[in-house]
N, C-alpha and C positions, 0 to 999 in steps of 0.2 A: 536571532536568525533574521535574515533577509530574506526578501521581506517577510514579516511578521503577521502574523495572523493576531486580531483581538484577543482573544484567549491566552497565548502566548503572550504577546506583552505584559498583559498584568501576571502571567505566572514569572515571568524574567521581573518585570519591578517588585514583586514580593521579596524577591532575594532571598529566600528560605534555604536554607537545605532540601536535596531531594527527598523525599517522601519515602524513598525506597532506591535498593540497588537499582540501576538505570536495566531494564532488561535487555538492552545489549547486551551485558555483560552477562558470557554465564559459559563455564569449563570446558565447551566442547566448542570447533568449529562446524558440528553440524547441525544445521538448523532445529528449531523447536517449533514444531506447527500444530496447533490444535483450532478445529473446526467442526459445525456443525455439520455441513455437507461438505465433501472431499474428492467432488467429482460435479463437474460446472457442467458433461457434456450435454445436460437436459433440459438446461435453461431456454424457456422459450423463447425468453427476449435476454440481451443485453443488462448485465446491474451494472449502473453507472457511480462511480466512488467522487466524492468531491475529498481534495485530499488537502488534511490540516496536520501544519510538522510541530515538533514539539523536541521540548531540550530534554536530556538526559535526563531519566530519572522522574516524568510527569506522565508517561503514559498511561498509567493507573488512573492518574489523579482525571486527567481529560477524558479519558475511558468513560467514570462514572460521571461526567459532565455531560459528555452525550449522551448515554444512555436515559439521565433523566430528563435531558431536554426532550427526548425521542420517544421515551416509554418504550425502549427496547434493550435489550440487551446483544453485547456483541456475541457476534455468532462467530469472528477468525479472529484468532491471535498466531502469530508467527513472526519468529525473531527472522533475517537475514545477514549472519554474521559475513559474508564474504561483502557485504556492502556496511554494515558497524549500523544494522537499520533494527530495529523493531517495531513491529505493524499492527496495527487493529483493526478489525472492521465493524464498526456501529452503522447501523442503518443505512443512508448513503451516503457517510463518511468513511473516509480510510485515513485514519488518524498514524501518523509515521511517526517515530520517535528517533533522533540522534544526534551526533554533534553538526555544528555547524558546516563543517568540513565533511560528514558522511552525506548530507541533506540536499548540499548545493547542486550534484548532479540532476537533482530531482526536482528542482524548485521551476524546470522551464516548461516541466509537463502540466498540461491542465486539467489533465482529468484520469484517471483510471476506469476502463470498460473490464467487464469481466464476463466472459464470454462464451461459448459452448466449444467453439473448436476454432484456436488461436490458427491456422492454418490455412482455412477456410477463411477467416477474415483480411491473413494476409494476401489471398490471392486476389480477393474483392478488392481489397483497397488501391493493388498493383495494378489492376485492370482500370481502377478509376482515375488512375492517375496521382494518387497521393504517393508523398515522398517515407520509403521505409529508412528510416533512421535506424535502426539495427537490424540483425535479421534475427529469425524466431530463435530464443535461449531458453536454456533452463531457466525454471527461479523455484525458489521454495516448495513452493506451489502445485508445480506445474512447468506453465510455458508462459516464453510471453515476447513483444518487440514492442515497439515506438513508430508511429506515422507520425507524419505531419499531414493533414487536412488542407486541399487545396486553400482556402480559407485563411491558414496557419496556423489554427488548433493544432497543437499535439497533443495526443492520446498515447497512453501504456493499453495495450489489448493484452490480456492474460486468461489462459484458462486453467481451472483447478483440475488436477487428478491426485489418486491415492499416492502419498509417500510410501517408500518401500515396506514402511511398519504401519502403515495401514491409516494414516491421519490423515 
């Protein structure tokens, strides 16, 4: 992957087999989401994601790499197959897993916010001037878009709600 994260390199020079089916992959186009809270609207502040991509088939393996660097465990997991993505979230990492070609849309954002009410932030950030790079979508999730920060930080703003089955 380009660029490359440390962790990632030595998992690509390892050259191993994956550890496991990639959790991309799995029988259904409809997402797999499990979380510990399922509903972002009551966040007082902002959780900011620093986001680390990873190849097929290592999400696990980087999963329990943060976790014990963090002394936490991940609180979201959720595939997004309409993007060939699968997601983690450890502490304030949001660990992405997929190929090189699912990944590269994603490599120009620098950061993931997650937020109380994606809607409200898109209004704020339109009144201040920052450039929306898409407008608010579904995801997995929830909702979410892309700014660009006067500045030229781009940001994914996303907020969580209940999936229809209740994750």
């Amino acid at each position: 992957m380009t660029p490359t994260h440390r962790i990632n390199r030595r998992l690509a020079a390892a050259r191993r087999e994956p550890e496991a089916e990639p959790m991309t992959r799995h029988d259904t186009t409809a997402p797999l989401v499990q979380r510990r809270s399922n509903d972002s609207s009551a966040l007082a502040a902002p959780r900011a994601f620093i986001r680390v991509f990873t190849g097929p088939g290592t999400l696990e393996e980087l999963t329990r790499f943060y976790e014990e660097v963090q002394g936490v465990e991940r609180d979201m997991w959720f595939t997004y197959p309409a993007k060939g993505l699968a997601l983690a979230a450890v502490g304030g990492f949001l660990l992405v897993e997929g190929s090189d070609d699912a990944v590269a849309p994603f490599l120009d954002v620098d950061g993931t916010l997650l937020v109380d009410d994606a809607a409200a932030h898109l209004a704020r950030l339109t009144a201040l001037g920052a450039e929306i790079l898409d407008p608010l979508h579904k995801v997995p999730t929830g909702s979410g878009f892309h700014a660009r920060h006067p500045d030229g930080t781009v940001i994914e703003y996303v907020e969580h709600r209940p999936t229809p089955e209740g994750a």
